[in-house]
C-alpha positions as CSV (number, residue, x, y, z in Angstrom):
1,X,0.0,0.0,0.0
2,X,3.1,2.5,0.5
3,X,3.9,1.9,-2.9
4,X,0.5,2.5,-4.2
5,X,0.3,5.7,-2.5
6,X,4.0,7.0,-3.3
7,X,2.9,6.0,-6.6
8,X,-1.1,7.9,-6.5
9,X,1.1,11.1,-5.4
10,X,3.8,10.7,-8.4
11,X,1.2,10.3,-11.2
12,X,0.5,13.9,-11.6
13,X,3.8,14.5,-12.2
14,X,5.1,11.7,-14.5
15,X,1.5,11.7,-16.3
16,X,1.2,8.1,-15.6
17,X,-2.1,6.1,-14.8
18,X,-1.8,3.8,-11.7
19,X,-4.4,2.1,-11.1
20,X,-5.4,-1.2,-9.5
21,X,-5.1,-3.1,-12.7
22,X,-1.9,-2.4,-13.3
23,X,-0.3,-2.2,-9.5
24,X,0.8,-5.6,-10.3
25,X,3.1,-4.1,-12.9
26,X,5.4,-1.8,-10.7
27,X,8.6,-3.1,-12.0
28,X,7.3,-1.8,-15.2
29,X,6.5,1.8,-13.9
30,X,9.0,2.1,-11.7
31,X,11.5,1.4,-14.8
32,X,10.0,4.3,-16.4
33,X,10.9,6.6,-13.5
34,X,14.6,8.0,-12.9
35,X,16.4,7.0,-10.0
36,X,18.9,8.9,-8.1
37,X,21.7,7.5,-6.2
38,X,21.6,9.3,-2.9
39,X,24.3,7.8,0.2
40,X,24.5,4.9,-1.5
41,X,21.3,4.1,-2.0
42,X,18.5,5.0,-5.1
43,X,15.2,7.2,-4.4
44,X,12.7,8.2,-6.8
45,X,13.3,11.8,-8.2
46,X,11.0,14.2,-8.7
47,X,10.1,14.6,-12.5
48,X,9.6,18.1,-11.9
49,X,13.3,18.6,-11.0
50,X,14.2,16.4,-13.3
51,X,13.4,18.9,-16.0
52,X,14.2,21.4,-13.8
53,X,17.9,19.8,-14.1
54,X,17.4,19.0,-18.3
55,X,16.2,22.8,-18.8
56,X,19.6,23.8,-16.6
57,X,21.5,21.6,-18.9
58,X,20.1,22.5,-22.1
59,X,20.0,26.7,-21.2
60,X,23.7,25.5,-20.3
61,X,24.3,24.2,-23.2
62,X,22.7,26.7,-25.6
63,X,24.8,29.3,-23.4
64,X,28.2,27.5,-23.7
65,X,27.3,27.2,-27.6
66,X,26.6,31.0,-27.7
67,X,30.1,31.5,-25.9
68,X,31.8,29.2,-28.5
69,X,30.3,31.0,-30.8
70,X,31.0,34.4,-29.5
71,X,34.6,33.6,-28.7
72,X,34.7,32.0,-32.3
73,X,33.5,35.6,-33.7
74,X,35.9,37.7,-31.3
75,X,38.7,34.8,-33.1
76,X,37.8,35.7,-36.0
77,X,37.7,39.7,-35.8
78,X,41.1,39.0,-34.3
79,X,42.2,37.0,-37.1
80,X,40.4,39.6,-39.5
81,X,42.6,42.2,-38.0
82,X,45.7,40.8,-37.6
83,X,45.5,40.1,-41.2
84,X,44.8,43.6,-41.9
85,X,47.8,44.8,-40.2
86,X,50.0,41.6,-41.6
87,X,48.7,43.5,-45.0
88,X,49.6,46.8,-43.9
89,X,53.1,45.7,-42.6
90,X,53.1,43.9,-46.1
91,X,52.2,46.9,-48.4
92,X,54.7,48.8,-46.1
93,X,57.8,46.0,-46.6
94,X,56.9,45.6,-50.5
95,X,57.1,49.9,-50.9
96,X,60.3,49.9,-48.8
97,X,61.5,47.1,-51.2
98,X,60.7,49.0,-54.3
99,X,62.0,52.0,-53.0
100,X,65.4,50.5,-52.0
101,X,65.5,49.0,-55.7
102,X,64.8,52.0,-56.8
103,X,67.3,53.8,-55.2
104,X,69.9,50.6,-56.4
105,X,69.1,51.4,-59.4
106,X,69.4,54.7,-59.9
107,X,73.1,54.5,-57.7
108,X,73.8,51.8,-60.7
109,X,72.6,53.7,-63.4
110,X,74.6,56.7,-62.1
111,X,77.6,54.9,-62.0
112,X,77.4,53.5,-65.7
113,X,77.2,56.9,-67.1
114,X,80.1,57.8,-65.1
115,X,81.8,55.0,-66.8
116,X,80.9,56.0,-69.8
117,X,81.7,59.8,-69.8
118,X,85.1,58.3,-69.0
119,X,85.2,56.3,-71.3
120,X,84.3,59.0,-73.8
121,X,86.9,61.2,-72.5
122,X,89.6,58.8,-72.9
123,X,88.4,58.5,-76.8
124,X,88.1,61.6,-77.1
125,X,91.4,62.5,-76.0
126,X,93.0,59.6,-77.8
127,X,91.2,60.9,-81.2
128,X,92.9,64.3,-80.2
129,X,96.2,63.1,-79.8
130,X,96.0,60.9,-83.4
131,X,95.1,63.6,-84.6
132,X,97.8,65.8,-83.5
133,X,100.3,62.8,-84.5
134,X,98.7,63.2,-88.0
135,X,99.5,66.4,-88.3
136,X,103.2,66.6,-86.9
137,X,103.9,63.9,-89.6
138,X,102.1,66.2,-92.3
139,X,104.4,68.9,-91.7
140,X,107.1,66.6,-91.1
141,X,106.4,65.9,-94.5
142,X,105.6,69.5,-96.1
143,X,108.5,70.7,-94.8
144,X,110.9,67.6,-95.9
145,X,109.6,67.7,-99.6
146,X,109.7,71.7,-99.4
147,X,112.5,73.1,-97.6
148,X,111.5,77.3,-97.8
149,X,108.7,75.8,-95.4
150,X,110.9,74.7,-92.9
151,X,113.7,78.2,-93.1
152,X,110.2,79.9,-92.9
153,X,108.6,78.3,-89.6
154,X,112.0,78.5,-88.1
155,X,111.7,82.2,-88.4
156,X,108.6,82.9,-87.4
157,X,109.7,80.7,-84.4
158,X,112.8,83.2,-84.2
159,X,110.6,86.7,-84.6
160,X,108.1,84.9,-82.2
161,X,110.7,84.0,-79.2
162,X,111.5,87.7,-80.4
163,X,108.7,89.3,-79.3
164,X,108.3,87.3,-76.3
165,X,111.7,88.6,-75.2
166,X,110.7,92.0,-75.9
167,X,107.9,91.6,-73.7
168,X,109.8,90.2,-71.1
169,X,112.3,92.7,-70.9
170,X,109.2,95.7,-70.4
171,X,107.6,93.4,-67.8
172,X,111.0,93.7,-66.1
173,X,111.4,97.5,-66.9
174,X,108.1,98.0,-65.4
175,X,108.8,95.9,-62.4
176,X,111.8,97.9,-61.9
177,X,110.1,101.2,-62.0
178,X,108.0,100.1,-59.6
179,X,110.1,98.3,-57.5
180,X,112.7,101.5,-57.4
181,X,109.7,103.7,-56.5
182,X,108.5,101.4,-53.5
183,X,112.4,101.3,-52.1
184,X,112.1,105.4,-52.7
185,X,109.3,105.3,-50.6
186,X,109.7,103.1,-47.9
187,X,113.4,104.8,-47.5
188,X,111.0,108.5,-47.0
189,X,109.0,106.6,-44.6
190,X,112.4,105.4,-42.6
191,X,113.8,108.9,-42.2
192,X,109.8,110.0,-41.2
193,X,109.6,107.8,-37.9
194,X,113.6,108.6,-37.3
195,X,113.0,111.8,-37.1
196,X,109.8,112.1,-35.2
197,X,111.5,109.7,-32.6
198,X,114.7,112.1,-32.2
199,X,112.1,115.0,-31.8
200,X,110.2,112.7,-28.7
201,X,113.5,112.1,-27.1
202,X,114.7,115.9,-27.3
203,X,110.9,116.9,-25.8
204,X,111.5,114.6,-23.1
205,X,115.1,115.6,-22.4
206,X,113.7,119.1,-22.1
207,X,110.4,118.4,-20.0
208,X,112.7,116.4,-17.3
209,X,115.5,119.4,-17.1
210,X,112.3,122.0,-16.9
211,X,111.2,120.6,-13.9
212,X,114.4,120.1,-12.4
């Protein structure tokens, strides 16, 4: 009869018809009710909690999903980001890079056309000198096949050392002038301060035998 009654008050509950065709068949109902394990031994939970319990776990459950989910979104905003500022840090590297080749470049270029205008230069001044050669050897051979040529370039030589001479020789006139007139000078300016300093001396002479 305790079992019929425990069971009477539990049928609300568990929605389950007990009646006294079917006390016989306890074993059956009482499989259908969860059992908790309480010091050892198993009581009859209340269904009521029992859902309580599954509601707990499932609002749980759809919480820890939402965290997953939210930690999963805050993962991927990270992610997002950190790829944007990989990409920035990229964009920044691959500028820098073109920049230094850039730079390489023109330091490269600058030095070929150094080599080059020095390499002209040398031509240049190789094509100079042939051509100077060329035309000692022509004259060589103008003035070989007609001698006049040669008396006449060695006197324009002559009248041109000539003149140069001459021109030397007034340089050095004119130097002398000058220099004459500078001695002429500075001997005026000599005989200037020697007198003025024998004229200080004789005024001092006479000041110290005034006052004595």
């Amino acid at each position: 009869m305790a079992a019929q009654n425990l069971l009477d008050d539990m049928s609300d509950s568990l929605s389950i018809s007990v009646s006294d065709e079917n006390v016989d068949d306890i074993d059956s109902i009482l499989s259908q009710i969860p059992l908790l394990e309480t010091e050892g031994q198993y009581t009859i939970t209340d269904c009521a909690e029992e859902s309580m319990i599954e509601e707990e776990e499932e609002e749980m459950k759809k919480r820890t999903e939402k965290e997953i989910e939210y930690s999963q979104c805050e993962k991927d905003e990270q992610r997002k980001e950190r790829n944007i500022r990989n990409g920035k840090e990229t964009m920044e590297e691959e500028d820098e890079n073109v920049e230094r080749e850039l730079r390489e470049k023109k330091r490269k270029n600058e030095m070929e056309r150094r080599e080059i205008d020095m390499k002209l230069r040398e031509l240049t001044k190789k094509k100079n000198a042939e051509m100077e050669e060329k035309k000692k050897a022509a004259e060589l051979l103008r003035y070989r096949k007609y001698p006049e040529n040669s008396a006449s370039y060695l006197l324009r030589e002559l009248e041109k050392r000539a003149r140069e001479a001459r021109y030397t020789v007034m340089q050095a006139q004119r130097n002398s002038t000058k220099m004459d007139k500078l001695v002429s000078d500075a001997r005026q300016h000599l005989n200037m301060l020697t007198c003025r300093r024998v004229a200080e001396e004789q005024k001092e002479k006479n000041s110290n035998g005034a006052s004595q």
